[in-house]
GULUM-973227 format. One record per residue (C-alpha): z, x, y; residue in three letters. Coordinates in steps of 0.25 Angstrom, whole numbers, plus 5000, padded with zeros to 4 digits. Each point is the difference from the previous one (the first is absolute). Layout:
# residues N
> up, east, north, type
> Z, X, Y, ALA $
...
END
This chain:
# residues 366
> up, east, north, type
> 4956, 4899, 4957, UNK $
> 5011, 5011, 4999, UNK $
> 4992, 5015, 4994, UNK $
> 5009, 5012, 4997, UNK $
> 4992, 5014, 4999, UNK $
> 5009, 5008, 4991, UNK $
> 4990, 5012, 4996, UNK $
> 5004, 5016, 4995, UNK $
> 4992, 5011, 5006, UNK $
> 4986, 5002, 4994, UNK $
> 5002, 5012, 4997, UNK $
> 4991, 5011, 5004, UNK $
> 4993, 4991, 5010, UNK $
> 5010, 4991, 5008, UNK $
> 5016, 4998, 5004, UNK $
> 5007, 4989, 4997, UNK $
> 5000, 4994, 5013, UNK $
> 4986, 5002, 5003, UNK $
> 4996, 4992, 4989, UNK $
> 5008, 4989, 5003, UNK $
> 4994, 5000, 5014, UNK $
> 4986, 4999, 4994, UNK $
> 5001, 4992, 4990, UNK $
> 5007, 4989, 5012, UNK $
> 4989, 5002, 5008, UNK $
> 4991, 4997, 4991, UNK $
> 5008, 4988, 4996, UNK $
> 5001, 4995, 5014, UNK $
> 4987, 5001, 5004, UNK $
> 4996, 4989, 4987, UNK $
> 5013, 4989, 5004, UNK $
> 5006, 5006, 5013, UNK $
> 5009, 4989, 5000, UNK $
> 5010, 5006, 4988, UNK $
> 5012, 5007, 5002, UNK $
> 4998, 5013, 4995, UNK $
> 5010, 5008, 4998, UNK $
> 5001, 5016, 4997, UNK $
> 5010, 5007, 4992, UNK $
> 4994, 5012, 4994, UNK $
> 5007, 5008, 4990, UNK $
> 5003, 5012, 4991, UNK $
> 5006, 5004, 4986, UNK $
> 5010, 5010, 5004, UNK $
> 4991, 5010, 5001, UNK $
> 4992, 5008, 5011, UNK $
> 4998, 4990, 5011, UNK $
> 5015, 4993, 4999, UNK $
> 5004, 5003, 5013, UNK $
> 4987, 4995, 5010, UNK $
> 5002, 4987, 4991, UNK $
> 5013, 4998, 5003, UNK $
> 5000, 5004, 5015, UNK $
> 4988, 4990, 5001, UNK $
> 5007, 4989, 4995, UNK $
> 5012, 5002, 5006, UNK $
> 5006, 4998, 5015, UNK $
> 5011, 5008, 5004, UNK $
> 4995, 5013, 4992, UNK $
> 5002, 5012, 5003, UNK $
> 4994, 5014, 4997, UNK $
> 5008, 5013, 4999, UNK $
> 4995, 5013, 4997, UNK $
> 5007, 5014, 4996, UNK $
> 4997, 5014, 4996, UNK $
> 5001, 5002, 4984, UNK $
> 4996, 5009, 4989, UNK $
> 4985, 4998, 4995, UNK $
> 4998, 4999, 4987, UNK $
> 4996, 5015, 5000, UNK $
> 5004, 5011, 5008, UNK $
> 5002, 4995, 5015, UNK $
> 5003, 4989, 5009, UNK $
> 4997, 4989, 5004, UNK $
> 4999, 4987, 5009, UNK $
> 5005, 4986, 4992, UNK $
> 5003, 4986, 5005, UNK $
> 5007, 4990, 4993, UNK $
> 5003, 4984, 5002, UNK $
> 5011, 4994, 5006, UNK $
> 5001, 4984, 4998, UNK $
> 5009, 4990, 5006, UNK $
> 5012, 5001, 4994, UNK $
> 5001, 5016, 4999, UNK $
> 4991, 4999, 4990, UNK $
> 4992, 5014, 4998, UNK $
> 4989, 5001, 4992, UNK $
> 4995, 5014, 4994, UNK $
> 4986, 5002, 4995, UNK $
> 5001, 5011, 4992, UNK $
> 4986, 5005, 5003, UNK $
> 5003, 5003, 5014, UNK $
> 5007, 5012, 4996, UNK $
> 4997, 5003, 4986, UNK $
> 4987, 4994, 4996, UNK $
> 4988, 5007, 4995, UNK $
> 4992, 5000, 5012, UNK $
> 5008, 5010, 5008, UNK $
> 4996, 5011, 4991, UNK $
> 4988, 5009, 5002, UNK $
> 5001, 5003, 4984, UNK $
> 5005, 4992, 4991, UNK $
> 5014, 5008, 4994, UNK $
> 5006, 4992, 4988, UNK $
> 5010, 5009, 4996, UNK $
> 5006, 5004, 5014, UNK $
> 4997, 4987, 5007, UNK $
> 5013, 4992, 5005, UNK $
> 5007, 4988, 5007, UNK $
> 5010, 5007, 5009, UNK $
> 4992, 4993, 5010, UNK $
> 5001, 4988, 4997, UNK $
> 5015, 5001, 4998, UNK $
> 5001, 5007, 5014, UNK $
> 4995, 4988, 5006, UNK $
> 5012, 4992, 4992, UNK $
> 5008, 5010, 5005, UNK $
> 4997, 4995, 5017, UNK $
> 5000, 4985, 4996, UNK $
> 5014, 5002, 4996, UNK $
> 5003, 5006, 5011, UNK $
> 4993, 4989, 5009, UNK $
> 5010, 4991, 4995, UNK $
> 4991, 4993, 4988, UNK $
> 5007, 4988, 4994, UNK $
> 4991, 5000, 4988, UNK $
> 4986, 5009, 4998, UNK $
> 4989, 4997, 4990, UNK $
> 4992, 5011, 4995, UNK $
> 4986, 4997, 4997, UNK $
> 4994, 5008, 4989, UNK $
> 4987, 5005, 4999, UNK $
> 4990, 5010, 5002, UNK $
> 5008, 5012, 4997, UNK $
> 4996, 5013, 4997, UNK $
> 5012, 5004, 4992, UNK $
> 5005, 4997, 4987, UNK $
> 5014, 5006, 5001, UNK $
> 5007, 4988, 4997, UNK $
> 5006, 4997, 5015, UNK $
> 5009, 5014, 4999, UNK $
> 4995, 5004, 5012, UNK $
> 5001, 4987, 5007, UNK $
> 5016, 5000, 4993, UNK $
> 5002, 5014, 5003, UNK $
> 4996, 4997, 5017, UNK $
> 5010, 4988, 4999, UNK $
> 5011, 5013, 4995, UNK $
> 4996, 5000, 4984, UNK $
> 5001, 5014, 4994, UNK $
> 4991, 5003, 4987, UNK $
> 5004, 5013, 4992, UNK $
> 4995, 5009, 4990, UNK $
> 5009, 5006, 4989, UNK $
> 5006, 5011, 5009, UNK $
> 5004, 4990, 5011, UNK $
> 4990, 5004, 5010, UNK $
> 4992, 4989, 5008, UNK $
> 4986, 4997, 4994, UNK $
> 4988, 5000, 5009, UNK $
> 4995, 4989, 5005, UNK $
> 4988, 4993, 4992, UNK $
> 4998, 4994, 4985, UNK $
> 4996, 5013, 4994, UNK $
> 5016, 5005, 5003, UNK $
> 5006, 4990, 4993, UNK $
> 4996, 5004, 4986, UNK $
> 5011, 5010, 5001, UNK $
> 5009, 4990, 5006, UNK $
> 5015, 5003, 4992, UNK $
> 5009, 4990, 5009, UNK $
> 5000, 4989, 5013, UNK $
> 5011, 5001, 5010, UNK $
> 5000, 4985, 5007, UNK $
> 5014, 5002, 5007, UNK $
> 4994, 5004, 5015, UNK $
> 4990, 4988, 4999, UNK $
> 5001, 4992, 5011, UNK $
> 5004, 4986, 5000, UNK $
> 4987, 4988, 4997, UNK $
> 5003, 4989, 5014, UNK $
> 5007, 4989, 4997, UNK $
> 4988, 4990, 4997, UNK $
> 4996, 5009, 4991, UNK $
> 4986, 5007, 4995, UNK $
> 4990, 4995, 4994, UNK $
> 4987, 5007, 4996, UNK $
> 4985, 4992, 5001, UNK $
> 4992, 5003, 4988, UNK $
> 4985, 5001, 5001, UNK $
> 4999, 5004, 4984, UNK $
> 5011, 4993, 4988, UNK $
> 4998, 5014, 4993, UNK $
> 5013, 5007, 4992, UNK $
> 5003, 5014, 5004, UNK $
> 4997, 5006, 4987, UNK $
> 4991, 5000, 4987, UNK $
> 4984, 4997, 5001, UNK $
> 5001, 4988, 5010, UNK $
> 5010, 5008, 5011, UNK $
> 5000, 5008, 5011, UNK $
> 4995, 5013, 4994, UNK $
> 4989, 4995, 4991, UNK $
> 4994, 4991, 5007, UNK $
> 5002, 5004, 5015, UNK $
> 5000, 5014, 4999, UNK $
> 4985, 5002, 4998, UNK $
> 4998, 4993, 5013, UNK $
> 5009, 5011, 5005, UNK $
> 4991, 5012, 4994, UNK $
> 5009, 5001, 4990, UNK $
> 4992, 5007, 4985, UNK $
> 5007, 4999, 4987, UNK $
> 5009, 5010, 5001, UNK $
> 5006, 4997, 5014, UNK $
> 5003, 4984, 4994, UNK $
> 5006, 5006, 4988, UNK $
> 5009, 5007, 5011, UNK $
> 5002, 4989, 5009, UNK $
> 5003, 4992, 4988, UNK $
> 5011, 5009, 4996, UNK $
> 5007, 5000, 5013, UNK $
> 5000, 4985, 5001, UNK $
> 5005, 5000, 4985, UNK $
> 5013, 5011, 5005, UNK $
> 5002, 4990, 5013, UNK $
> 5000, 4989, 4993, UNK $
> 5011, 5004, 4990, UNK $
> 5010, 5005, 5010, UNK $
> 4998, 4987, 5010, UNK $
> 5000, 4992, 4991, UNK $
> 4997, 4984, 5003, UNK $
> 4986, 4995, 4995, UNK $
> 4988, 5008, 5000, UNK $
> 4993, 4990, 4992, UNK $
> 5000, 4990, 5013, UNK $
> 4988, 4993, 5004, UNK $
> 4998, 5006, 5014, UNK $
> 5008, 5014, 4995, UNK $
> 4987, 5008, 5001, UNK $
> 4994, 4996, 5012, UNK $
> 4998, 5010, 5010, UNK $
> 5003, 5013, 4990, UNK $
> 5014, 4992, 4996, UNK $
> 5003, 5000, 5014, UNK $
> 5005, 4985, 4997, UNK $
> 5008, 5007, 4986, UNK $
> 5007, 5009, 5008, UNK $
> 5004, 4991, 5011, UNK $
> 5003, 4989, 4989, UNK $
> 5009, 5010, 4993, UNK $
> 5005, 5008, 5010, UNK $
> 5004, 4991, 5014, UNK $
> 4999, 4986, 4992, UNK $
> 4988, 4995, 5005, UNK $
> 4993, 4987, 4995, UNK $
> 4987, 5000, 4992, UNK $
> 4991, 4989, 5008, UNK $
> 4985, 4994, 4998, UNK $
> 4997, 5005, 5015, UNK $
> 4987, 4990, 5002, UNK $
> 5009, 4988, 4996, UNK $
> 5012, 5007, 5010, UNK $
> 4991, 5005, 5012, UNK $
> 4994, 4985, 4999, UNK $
> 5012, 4994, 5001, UNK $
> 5004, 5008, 5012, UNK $
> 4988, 4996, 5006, UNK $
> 5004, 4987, 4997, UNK $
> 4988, 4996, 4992, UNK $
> 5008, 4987, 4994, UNK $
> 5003, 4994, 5013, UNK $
> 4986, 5001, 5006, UNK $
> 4993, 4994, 4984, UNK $
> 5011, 4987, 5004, UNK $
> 4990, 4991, 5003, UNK $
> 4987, 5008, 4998, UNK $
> 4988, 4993, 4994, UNK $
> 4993, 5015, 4996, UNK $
> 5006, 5013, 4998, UNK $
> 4988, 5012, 5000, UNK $
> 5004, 5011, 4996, UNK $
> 4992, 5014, 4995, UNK $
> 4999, 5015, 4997, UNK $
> 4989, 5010, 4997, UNK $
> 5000, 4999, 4984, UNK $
> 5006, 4987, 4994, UNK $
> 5001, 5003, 4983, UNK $
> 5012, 4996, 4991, UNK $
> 5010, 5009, 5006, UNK $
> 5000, 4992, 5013, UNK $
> 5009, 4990, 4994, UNK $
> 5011, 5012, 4997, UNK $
> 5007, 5003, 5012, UNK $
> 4989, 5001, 5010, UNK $
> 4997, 4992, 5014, UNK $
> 4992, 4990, 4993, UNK $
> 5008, 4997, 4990, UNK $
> 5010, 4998, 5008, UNK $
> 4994, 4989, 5009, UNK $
> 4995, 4994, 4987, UNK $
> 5014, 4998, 4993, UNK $
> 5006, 4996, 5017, UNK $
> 4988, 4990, 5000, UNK $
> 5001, 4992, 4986, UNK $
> 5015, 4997, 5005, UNK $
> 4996, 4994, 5010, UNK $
> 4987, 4992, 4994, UNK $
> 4991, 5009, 5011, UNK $
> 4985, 5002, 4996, UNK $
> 4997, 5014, 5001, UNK $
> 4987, 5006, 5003, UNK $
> 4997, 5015, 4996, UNK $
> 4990, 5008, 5007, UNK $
> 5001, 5016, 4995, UNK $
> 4989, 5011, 5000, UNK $
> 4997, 4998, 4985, UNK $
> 5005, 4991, 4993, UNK $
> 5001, 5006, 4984, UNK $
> 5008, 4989, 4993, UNK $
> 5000, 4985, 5000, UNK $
> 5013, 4996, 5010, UNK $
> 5008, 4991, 4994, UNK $
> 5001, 4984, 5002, UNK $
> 5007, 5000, 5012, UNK $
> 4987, 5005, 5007, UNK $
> 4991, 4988, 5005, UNK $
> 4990, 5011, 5004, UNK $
> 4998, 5015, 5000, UNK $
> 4988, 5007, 5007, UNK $
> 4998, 5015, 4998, UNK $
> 4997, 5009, 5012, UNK $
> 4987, 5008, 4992, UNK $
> 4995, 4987, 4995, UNK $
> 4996, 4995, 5014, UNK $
> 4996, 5013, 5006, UNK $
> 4992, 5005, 4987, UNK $
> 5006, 5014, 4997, UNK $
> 5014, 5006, 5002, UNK $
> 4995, 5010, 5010, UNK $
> 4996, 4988, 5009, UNK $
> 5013, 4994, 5000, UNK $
> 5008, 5012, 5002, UNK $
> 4991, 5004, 5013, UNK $
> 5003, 4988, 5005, UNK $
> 5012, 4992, 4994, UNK $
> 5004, 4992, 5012, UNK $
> 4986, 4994, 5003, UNK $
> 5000, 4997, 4985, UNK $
> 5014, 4993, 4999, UNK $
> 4996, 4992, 5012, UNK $
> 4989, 4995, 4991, UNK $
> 5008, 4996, 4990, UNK $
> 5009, 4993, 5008, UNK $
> 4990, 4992, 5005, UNK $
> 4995, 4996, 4986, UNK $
> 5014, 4996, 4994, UNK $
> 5000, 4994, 5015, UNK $
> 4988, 4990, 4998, UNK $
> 5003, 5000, 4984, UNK $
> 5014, 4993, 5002, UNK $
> 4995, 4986, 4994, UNK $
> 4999, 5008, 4988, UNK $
> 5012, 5007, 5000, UNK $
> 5013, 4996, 5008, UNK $
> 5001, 4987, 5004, UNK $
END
């Protein structure tokens, strides 16, 4: 029988690859005549990049020296794909992370855009921006300002980098912005949040980014001024992610909103290896109803029913009841007791499980 491994990261405890290597192993060592096959993915988010270079012959790193998402610089790499496709992960050069102190107001993506800025330059036919893990909510303006963008306030004068700035932002000048390739961008979403209101970048995100009450209701009003002089559609699924990053870059450069766990599995090529398959396992660290709204999961679900594969599900908790598509889901704390267990030891514990759905199969996939 044909097996795809199509798991996310557990977060917290293990990458994507590693888990699909140790729930394989544990599969193998049950019915090691199957052909296992290992395509482990992401949803846009941190992690993008070693997923993609994983799966992918012919990939090829590059690095460059680029703004941090404070004060400084900085060493970043990016993705380049056959086809001179380059691929951005946002976090590299803006993402939370990289600061020693969380700065919500002042925080930016220059960076990131920097990093643009040398794909370009390297000739990319297309790039792909994946979004996530930012430590900025300033709307992409610093990423757009990198790519030639300038932001003013009401006496002309450039703003300061940062989401704090743009509440006193008057009026955007797009004429020096440089040129998006000729494939185009797209910009992989890891979240399907808008820029503004309760559920966008601000309200939501901020926190996470140290931001109180009074530095959202900041970060809020600069979104709000950006939003009305580019104009486009803040409301968006996917305009909020990373800081409405993927607003700005919608708006400003014309990019595409994507789901980035269904486009980072198709890359991967995902469909092509489930032709075939009897079993699809796929996983993450917490499975619960959001799984099925953009994430990895859902993704392989939704790629899974078209083709009639059985899924298996194996995550570190599982809070919600998968849906029918799943013939059988086993939870990572479940068989090690406690989370603490399973955490300390994720890999032994996937290989567990694998094994179980492994000698189960009668049961579940036929």
């Amino acid at each position: 029988m044909r097996v795809v491994i199509a798991p996310d990261s557990f977060k917290g405890s293990i990458g994507a690859a590693a888990a699909a290597a140790a729930l394989a192993d544990g599969w193998r060592a049950v019915r090691p005549a199957d052909e296992v096959s290992c395509i482990p993915l992401a949803d846009g988010g941190e992690g993008t990049l070693d997923v993609l270079a994983a799966g992918q012959q012919g990939a090829r790193w590059h690095r460059a020296r680029v703004r941090g998402p404070g004060r400084g610089l900085l060493e970043a790499c990016w993705l380049e794909l056959p086809g001179r496709l380059h691929v951005i992960e946002l976090a590299r050069a803006a993402g939370l992370p990289l600061l020693a102190v969380p700065d919500p107001l002042h925080a930016h993506s220059a960076g990131a855009g920097d990093l643009v800025v040398a794909a370009l330059d390297r000739g990319a036919a297309r790039i792909e921006v994946a979004l996530g893990g930012s430590a900025c909510t300033d709307g992409g303006a610093g990423l757009l300002a990198a790519l030639g963008a300038r932001f003013l306030d009401a006496g002309g004068r450039d703003l300061p980098l940062g989401g704090g700035p743009l509440a006193r932002l008057a009026a955007a000048d797009l004429s020096g912005l440089r040129p998006p390739p000729p494939g185009g961008v797209r910009c992989l979403t890891d979240v399907r949040a808008p820029l503004l209101g309760p559920g966008g970048a601000a309200a939501v995100f901020g926190p996470q980014k140290g931001a109180d009450p009074a530095q959202i209701c900041v970060l809020e009003a600069g979104l709000s001024r950006l939003a009305a002089r580019l104009g486009g559609q803040p409301d968006a699924p996917g305009a909020g992610a990373a800081g409405g990053a993927g607003y700005g870059l919608a708006a400003g450069w014309g990019a595409d909103l994507v789901a980035g766990a269904a486009e980072v599995a198709a890359i991967a090529g995902l469909h092509r290896a489930l032709d075939r398959a009897g079993l699809v396992i796929t996983g993450e660290g917490r499975y619960d109803a959001t799984s099925l709204g953009g994430k990895v999961v859902g993704a392989v679900i939704a790629a899974a029913q078209r083709g009639a594969v059985p899924v298996a599900l194996v995550a570190g908790v599982i809070a919600d009841r998968p849906p029918a598509g799943v013939r059988r889901a086993l939870g990572l704390t479940d068989l090690a007791g406690e989370a603490a267990a399973a955490m300390s030891a994720p890999g032994r514990w996937l290989r567990l499980a694998a094994g179980q759905l492994a000698r189960d199969l009668p049961d579940g996939a036929s």
